[in-house]
C-alpha positions as CSV (number, residue, x, y, z in Angstrom):
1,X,22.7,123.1,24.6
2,X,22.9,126.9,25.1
3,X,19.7,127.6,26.8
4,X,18.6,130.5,28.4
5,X,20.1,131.0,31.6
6,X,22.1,127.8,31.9
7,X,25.7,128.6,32.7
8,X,27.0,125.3,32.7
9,X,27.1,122.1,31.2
10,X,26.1,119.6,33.4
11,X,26.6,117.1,31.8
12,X,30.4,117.2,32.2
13,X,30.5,119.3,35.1
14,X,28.6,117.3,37.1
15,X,30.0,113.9,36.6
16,X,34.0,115.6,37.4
17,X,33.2,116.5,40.4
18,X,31.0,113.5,41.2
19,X,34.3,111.7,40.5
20,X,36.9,113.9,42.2
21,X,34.4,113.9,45.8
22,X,34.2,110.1,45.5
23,X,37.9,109.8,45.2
24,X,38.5,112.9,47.4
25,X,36.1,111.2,50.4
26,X,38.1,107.4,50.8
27,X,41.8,108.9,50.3
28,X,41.2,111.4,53.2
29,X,39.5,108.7,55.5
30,X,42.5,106.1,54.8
31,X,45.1,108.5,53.9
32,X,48.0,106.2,55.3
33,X,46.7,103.2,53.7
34,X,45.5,104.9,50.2
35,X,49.0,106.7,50.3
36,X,50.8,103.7,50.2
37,X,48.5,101.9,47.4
38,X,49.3,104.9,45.4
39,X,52.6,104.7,45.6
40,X,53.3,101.4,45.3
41,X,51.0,102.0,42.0
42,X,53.3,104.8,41.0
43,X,56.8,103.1,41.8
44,X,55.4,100.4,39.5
45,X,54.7,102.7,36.3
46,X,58.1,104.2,37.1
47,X,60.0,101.1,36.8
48,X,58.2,100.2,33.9
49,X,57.0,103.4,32.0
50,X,59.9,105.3,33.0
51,X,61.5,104.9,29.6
52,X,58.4,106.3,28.1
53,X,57.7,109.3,30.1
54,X,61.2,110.6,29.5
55,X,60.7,110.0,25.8
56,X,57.6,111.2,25.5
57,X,58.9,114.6,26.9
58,X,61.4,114.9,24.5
59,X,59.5,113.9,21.6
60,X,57.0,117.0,22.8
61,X,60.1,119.2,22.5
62,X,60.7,117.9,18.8
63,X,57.3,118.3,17.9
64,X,57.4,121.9,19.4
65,X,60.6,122.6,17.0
66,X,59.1,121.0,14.1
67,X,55.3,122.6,14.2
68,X,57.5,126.3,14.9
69,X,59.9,125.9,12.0
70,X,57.6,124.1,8.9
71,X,55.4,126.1,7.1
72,X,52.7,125.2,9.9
73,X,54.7,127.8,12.3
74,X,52.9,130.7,10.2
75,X,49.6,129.8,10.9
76,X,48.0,133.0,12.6
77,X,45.7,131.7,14.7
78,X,42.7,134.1,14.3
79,X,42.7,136.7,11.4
80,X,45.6,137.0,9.5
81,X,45.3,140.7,9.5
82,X,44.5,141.2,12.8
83,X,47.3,142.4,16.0
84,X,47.8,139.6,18.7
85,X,45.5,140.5,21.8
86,X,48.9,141.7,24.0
87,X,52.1,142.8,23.4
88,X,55.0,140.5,24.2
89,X,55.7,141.7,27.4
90,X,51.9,141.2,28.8
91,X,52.0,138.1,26.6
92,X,55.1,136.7,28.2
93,X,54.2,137.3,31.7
94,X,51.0,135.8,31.3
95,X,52.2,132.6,30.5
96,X,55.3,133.0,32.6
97,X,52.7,133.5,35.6
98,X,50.6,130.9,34.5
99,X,53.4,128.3,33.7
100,X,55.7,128.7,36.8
101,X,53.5,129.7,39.7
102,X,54.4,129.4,43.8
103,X,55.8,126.2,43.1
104,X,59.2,128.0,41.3
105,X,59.6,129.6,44.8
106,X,59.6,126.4,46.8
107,X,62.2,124.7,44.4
108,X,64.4,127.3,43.7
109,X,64.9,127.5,47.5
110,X,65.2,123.9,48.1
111,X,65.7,122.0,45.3
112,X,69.3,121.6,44.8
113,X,69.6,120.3,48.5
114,X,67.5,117.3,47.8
115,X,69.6,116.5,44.9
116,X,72.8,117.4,46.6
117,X,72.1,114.8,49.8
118,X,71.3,112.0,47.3
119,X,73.0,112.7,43.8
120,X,73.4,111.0,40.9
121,X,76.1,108.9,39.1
122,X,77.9,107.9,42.5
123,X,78.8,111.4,43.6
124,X,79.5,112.3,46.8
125,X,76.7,113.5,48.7
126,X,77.1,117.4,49.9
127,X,80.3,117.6,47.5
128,X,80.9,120.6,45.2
129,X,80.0,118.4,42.1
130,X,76.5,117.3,44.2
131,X,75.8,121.0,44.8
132,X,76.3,121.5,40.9
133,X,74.0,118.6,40.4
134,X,71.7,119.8,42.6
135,X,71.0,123.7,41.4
136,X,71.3,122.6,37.5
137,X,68.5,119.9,38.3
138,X,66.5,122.5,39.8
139,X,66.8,124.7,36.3
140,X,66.5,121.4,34.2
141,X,63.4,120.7,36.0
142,X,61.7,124.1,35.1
143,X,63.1,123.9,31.0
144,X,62.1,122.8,27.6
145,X,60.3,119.2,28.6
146,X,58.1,120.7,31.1
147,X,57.2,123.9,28.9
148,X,56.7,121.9,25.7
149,X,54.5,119.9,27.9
150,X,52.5,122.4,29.0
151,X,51.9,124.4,25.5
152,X,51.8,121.4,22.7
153,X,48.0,120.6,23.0
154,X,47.9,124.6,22.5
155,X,47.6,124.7,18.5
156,X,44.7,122.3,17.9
157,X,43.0,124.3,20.7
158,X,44.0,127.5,19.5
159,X,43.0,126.8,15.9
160,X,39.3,125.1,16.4
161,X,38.9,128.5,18.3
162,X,40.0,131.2,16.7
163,X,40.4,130.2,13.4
164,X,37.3,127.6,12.3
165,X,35.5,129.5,15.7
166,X,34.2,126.4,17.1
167,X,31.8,128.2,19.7
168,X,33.1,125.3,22.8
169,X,36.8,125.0,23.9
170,X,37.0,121.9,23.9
171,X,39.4,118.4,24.0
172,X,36.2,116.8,22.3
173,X,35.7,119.7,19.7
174,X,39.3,119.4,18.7
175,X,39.3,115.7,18.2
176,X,36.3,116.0,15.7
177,X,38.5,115.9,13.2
178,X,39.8,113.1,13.9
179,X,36.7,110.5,15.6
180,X,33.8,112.6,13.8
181,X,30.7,113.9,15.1
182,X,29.3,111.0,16.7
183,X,32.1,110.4,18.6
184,X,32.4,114.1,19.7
185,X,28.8,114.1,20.5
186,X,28.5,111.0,22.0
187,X,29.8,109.4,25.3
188,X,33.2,109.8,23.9
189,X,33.4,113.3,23.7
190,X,32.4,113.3,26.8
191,X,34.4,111.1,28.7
192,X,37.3,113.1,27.3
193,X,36.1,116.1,28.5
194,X,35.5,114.4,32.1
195,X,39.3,113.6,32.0
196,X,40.4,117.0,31.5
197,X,38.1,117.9,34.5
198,X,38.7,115.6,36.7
199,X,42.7,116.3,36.1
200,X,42.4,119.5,36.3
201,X,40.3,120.3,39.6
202,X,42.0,117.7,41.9
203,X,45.3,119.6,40.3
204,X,44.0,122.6,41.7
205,X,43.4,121.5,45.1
206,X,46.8,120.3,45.7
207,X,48.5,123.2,44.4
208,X,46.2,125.3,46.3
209,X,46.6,122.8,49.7
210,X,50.4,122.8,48.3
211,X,51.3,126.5,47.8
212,X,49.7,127.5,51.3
213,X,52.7,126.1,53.4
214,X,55.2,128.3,51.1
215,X,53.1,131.5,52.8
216,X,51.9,130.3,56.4
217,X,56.3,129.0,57.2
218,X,57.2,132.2,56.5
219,X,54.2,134.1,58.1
220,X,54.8,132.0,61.3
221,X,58.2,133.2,61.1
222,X,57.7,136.1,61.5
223,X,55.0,136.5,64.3
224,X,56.9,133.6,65.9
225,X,53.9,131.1,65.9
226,X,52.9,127.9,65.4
227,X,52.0,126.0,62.6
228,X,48.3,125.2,62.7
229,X,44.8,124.4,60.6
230,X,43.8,128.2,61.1
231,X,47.0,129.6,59.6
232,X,46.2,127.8,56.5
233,X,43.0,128.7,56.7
234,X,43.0,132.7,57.2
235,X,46.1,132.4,54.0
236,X,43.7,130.4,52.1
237,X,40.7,133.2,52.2
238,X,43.3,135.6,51.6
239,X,44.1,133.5,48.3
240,X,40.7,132.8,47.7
241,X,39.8,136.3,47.6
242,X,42.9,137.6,45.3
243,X,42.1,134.8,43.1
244,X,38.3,134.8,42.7
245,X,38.4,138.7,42.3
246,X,41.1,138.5,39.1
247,X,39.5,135.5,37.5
248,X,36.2,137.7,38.1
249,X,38.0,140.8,36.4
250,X,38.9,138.6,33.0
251,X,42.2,138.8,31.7
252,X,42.5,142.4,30.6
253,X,41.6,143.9,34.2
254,X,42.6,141.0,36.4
255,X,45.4,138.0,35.3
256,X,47.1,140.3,32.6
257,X,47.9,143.2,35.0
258,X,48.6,140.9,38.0
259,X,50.7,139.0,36.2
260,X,52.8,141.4,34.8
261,X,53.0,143.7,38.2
262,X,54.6,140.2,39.2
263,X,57.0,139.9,37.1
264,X,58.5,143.9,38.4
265,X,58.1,142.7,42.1
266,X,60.0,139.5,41.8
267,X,62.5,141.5,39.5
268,X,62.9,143.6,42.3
269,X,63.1,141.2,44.9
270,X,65.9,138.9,43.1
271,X,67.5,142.4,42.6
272,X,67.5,143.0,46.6
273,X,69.0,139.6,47.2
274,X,71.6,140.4,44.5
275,X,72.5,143.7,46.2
276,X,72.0,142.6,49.8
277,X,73.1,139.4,50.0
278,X,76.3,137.5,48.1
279,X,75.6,139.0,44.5
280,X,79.0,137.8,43.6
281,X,78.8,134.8,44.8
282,X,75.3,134.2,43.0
283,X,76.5,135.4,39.8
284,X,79.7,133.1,39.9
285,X,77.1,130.1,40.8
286,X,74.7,131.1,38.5
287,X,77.2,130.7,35.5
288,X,78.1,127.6,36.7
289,X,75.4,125.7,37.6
290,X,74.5,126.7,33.7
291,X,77.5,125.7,32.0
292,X,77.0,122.2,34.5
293,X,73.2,122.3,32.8
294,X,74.5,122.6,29.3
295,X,77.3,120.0,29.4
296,X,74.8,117.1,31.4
297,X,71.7,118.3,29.5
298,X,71.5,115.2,27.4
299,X,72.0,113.2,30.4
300,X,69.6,114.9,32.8
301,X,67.1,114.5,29.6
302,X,67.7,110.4,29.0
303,X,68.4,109.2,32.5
304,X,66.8,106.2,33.9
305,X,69.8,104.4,35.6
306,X,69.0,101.1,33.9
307,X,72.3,99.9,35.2
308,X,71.9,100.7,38.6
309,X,74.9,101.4,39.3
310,X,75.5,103.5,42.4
311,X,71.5,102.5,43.6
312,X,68.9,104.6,42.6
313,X,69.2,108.3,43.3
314,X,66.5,110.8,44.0
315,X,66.2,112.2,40.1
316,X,65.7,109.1,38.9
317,X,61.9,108.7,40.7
318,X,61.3,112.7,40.6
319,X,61.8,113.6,36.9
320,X,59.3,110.9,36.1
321,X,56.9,112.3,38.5
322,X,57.8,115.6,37.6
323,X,56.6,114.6,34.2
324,X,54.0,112.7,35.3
325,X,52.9,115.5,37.4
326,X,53.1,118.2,34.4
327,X,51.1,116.0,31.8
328,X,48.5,116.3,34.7
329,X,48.2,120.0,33.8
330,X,48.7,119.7,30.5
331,X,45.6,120.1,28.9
332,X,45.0,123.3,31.3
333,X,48.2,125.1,30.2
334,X,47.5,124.6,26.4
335,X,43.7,125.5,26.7
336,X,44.7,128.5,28.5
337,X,47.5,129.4,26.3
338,X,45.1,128.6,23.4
339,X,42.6,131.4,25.0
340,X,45.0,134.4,25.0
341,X,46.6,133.7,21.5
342,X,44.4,135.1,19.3
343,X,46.8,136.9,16.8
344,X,49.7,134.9,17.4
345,X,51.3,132.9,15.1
346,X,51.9,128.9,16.1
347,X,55.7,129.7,16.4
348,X,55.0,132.9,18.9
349,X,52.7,131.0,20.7
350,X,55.2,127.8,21.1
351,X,58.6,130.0,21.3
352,X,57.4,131.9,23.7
353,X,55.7,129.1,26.3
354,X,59.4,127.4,25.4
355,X,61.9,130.2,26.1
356,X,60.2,133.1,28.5
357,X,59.4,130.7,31.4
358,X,62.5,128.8,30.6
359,X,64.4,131.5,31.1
360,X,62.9,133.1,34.3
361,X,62.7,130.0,36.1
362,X,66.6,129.7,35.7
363,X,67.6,133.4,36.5
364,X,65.2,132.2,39.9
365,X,66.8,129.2,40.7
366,X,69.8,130.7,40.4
367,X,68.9,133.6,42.6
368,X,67.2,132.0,45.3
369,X,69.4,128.5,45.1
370,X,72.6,130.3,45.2
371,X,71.3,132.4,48.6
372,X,70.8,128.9,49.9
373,X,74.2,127.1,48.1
374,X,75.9,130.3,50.2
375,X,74.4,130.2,53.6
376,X,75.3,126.4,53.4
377,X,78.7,126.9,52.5
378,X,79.3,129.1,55.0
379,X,77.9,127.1,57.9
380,X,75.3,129.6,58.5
381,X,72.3,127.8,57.8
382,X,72.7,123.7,57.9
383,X,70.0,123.5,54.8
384,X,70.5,119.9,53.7
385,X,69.9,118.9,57.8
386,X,67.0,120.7,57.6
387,X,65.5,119.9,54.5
388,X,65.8,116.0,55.6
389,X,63.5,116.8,58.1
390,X,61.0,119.8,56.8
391,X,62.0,121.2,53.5
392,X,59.8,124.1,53.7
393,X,61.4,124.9,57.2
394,X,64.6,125.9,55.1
395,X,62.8,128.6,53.2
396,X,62.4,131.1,56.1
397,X,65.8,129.8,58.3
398,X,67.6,130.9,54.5
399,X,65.9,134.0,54.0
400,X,66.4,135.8,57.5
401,X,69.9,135.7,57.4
402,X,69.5,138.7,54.6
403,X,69.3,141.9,56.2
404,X,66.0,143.9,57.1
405,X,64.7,139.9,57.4
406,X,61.3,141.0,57.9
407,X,60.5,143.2,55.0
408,X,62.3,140.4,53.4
409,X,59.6,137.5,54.5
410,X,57.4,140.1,53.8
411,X,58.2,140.3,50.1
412,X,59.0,136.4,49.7
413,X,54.9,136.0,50.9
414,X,53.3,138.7,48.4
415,X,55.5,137.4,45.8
416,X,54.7,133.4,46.3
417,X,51.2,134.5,47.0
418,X,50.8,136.5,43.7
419,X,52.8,133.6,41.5
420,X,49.8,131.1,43.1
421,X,46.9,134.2,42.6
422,X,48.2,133.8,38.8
423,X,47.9,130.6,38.6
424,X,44.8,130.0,40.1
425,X,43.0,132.2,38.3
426,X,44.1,131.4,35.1
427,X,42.8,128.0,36.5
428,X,39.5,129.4,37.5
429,X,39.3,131.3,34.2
430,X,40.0,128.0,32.2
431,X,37.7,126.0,33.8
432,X,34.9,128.0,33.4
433,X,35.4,128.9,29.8
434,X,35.8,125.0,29.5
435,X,32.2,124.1,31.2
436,X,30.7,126.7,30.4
437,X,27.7,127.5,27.5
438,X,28.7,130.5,26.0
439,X,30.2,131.1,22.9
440,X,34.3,130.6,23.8
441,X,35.4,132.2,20.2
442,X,33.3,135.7,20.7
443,X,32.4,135.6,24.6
444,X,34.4,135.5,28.1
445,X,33.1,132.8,30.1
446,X,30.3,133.9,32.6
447,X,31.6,135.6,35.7
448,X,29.3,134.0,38.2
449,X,30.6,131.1,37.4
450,X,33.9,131.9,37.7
451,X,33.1,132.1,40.7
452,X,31.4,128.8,41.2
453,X,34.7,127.2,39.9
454,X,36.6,129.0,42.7
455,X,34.7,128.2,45.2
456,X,34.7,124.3,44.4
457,X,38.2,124.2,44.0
458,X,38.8,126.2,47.5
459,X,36.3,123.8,49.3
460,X,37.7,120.3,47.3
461,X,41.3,121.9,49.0
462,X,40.3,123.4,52.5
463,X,38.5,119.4,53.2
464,X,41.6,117.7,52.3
465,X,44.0,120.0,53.7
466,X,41.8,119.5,56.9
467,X,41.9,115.9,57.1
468,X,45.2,115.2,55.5
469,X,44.6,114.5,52.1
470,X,46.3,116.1,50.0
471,X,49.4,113.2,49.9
472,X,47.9,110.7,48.2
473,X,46.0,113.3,45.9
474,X,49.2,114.5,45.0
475,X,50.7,111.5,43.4
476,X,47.1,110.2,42.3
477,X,47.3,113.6,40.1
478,X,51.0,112.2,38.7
479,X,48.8,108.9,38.0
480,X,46.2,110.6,35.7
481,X,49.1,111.8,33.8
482,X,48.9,108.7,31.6
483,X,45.3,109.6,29.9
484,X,46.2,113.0,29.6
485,X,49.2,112.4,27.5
486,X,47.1,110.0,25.1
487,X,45.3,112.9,24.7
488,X,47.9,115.1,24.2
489,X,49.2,112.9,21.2
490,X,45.9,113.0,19.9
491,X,45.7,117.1,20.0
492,X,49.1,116.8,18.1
493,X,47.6,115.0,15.0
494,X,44.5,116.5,15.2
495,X,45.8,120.0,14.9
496,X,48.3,119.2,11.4
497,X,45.1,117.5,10.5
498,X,43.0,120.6,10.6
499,X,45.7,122.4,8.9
500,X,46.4,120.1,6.4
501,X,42.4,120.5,5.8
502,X,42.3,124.1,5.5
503,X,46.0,124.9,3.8
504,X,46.1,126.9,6.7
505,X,49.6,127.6,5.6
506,X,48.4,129.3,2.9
507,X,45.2,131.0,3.8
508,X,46.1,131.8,6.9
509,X,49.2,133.4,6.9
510,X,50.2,137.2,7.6
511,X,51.1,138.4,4.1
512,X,54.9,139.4,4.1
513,X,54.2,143.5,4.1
514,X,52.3,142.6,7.7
């Protein structure tokens, strides 16, 4: 398998992207008419599976609590004795960068105003209680579910890497336990792998083909130009470049000091809108749009409408796909997470993934949805009108009503491009530790083909974004949510299982001088 000068495993390399170019190819020729299939495909498993994705979120959450607070939430993955890799700060931001990315910019602007023109419970559209409903969706969106999501597949990886030092970070290698070695070895272990892959570089694309219009609206603003192919393009190379050169650098020289330069800028940046624009108002909003969150959380968390009364409402469809669209990246988030844990304990690792990007994404949406709650109130920017029509048109028309509006845009684009830099390489990163043939529990993954993997994913995205495709990718990616959560459940057992195995709680522990 690890043969001299091979990089990559072909065998599931090969097949993923086989898959993604065949699906990639027909959806961008009929992208009206596979659009539509897909949807119609996806409004079906939301009328019957929305039940289960909502539960199946909060059952993630419970599992989180539970693994954190036994006796498995000791388990040091790695040796006992040994310090975690970074300090909390480097630690947090990682995952914080990782977790929220570009997309946190995009819906803390906008967010809110798509709830507030169609809210829930038979509110009245555009009314104060619809504006509350709107900002505290927008938090509730980036909050436990989502983050317990991302990280729960994280132990079983974690351990089968740094503690039993399993050389391949792998879905397969941490099932083992549970289907045995011919399974692992076999066409099983390999079609789970595929899945992962296949997820996981069509996920890529779109957030790639995604996060460019957060950059090229407000760019265009500012040069007063049009939209156009070759604006997307020169951003792209731009991200391309900033990405491939930090996944290149590893995570000590590249994603861990990008990320947590990040996390000063957009300090400072939510800091200038504090100061420059209506602080008071933000902070009075901020407060309570959380103390709206906190008294409907149990709602927001169990919704489905069943009753229909008042017709179905825009959160009813999107927290499913937002679900959906999270167990897509699932397996990405936890093998990453899984990575930069060595010395962590299970409850540091799952705490952390659970509160820090919790918390960030809320101080955000506050921020940035109360600038836009603000202008709105005060007739200076119409933002539901134009969000109806082109919601990432709001982003600039909201943020050049600050003063100095062009050092403003300015900042808005290096910090959005940063968040998707963080992202992606972490993607990059993941990927090719995932294919690749080195040892995963001693080694960093091969920097050529870091490399490789960026360039695939920047090709698979520049196509689609050229052609149109990236619509019906987009919910396609909320489709392959379902084998991915299967999965997940799986990763779940198979990690108590290995545990359970090893007394891990007992041999594996920090002793209580430590």
């Amino acid at each position: 398998m690890n043969k001299k000068g091979r990089l990559i495993d072909y065998k599931i390399f090969a097949p993923s992207l086989l898959i993604v170019i065949a699906i990639c190819v027909p959806f961008s020729m009929y992208e009206s008419e596979s659009l539509a299939l897909l949807n119609n495909i996806f409004d079906q498993i939301v009328h019957a599976f929305s039940w289960g994705y909502i539960w199946y979120a909060v059952i993630l959450v419970a599992a989180g609590l539970y693994l954190s607070f036994s006796k498995y939430g000791d388990v040091v993955l790695g040796n006992p004795t040994e310090k975690p890799r970074f300090n909390l700060f480097e630690y947090a931001s990682i995952l914080i960068a990782m977790g929220l990315g570009s997309t946190i910019m995009r819906t803390g602007m906008v967010q809110w105003a798509k709830v507030a023109e169609d809210p829930p419970f038979g509110v009245e559209p555009a009314s104060a209680e619809a504006l509350l409903w709107g900002n505290s969706y927008s938090m509730f969106m980036w909050s436990f579910q989502v983050f317990a999501i991302f990280v729960m597949a994280a132990p079983a990886m974690g351990y089968i890497l740094h503690v039993r030092k399993k050389p391949l970070m792998r879905i397969s290698e941490a099932c083992r336990t549970i289907f045995g070695d011919a399974f692992t070895d076999g066409i099983g272990g390999k079609i789970l792998d595929i899945i992962f892959l296949v997820s996981i570089l069509t996920g890529a694309a779109v957030t790639l083909g995604l996060g460019a219009p957060i950059v090229t609206y407000n760019i265009a603003e500012i040069f007063n130009m049009e939209q156009s192919f070759g604006l997307t393009l020169f951003v792209t190379i731009v991200w391309v470049c900033l990405f491939s050169i930090s996944a290149y650098l590893g995570i000590e020289k590249g994603i861990k000091r990008l990320s947590t330069f990040n996390m000063y800028l957009a300090g400072a940046f939510a800091f200038f809108i504090m100061l420059a624009g209506p602080g008071i108002f933000i902070l009075n909003y901020f407060t309570d749009s959380v103390g709206f969150l906190f008294s409907n959380y149990i709602n927001m968390s169990l919704y489905t409408n069943s009753l229909g009364m008042g017709g179905e409402t825009y959160i009813e469809s999107q927290t499913v796909f937002w679900f959906a669209y999270s167990a897509t990246w699932a397996m990405l988030h936890s093998v990453f997470a899984a990575k930069i844990s060595r010395g962590r304990t299970i409850r540091e690792m799952i705490l952390t993934y659970l509160l820090a990007p919790t918390m960030i994404s809320w101080v955000a949406t506050g921020v940035l949805g109360g600038l836009g709650v603000d202008r709105f109130l005060n007739g200076t920017v119409p933002v539901l009108d134009i969000v109806s029509e082109d919601a990432m048109a709001a982003i600039p028309a909201i943020l050049t009503t600050l003063p100095f509006s062009t050092i403003v845009l300015v900042a808005f684009i290096v910090v959005a491009m940063i968040f998707l830099t963080t992202t992606l390489d972490s993607t990059t990163y993941t990927i090719a530790s995932y294919t690749g043939t080195k040892n995963m529990s001693e080694e960093e993954p091969s920097k050529i083909l870091r490399i490789i993997v960026a360039a695939v994913i920047t090709v698979i995205s520049l196509i689609l974004m050229r052609i149109g495709g990236l619509a019906p990718l987009e919910v396609l990616s909320g489709i392959m949510g379902l084998p991915i959560i299967i999965i997940q459940f799986l990763m779940l057992y198979a990690a108590k299982k290995m545990m359970d195995e090893d007394k891990a709680w007992i041999t594996n522990v920090r002793k209580k001088s430590e």
